[in-house]
C-alpha positions in Angstrom: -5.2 -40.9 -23.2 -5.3 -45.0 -22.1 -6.2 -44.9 -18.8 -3.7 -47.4 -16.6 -4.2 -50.8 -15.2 -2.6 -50.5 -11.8 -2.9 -53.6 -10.5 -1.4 -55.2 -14.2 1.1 -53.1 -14.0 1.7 -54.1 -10.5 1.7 -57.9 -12.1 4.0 -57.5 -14.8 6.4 -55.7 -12.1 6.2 -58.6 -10.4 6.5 -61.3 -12.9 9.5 -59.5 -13.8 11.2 -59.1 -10.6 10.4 -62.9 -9.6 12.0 -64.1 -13.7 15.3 -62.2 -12.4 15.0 -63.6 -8.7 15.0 -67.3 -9.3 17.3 -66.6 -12.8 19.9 -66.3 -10.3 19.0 -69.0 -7.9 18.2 -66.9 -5.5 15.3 -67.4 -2.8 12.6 -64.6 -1.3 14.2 -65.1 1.7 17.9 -64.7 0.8 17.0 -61.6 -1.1 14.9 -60.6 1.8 18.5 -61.2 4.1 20.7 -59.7 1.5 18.7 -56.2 0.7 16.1 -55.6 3.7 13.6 -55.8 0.8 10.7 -57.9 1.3 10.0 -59.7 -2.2 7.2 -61.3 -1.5 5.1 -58.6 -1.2 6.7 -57.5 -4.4 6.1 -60.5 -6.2 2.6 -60.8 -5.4 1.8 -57.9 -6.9 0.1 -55.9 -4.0 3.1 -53.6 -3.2 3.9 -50.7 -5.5 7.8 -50.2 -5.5 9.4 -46.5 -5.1 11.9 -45.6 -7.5 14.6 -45.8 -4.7 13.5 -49.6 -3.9 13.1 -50.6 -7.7 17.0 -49.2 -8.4 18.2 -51.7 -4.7 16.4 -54.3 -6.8 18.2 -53.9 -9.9 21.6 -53.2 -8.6 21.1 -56.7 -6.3 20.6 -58.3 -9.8 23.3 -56.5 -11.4 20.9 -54.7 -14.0 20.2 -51.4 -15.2 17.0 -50.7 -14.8 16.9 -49.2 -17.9 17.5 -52.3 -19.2 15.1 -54.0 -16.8 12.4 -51.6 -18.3 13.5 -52.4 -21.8 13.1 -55.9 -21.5 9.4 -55.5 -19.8 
């Protein structure tokens, strides 16, 4: 078995994240205001996200995180 990357994982979770962020014009600190959910740490790639704070994420963006998966 592949063993995993963590911290590219981490990345691509955070590449992702930041693409759907600023797709909807939306600042760090205005999600930060609107969800409690600090996105910088996210988007840096240092933080691992819980299920629980992944799903916030995607229901802030209006996305299912199956389909967030599916596209990265």
């Amino acid at each position: 078995m592949k063993t995993i990357d963590d911290k590219k994982e981490l990345q691509k979770l955070a590449t992702a994240i930041k693409k759907h962020r600023i797709s909807k014009g939306i600042t760090q600190q205005e999600a930060y205001n609107d969800t409690g959910i600090h996105f910088a740490r996210i988007e840096q790639g240092n933080r691992n996200v819980n299920y629980l704070t992944l799903v916030k994420i995607c229901r802030y963006f209006e996305i299912d995180p199956c389909e967030f998966f599916k596209e990265n």
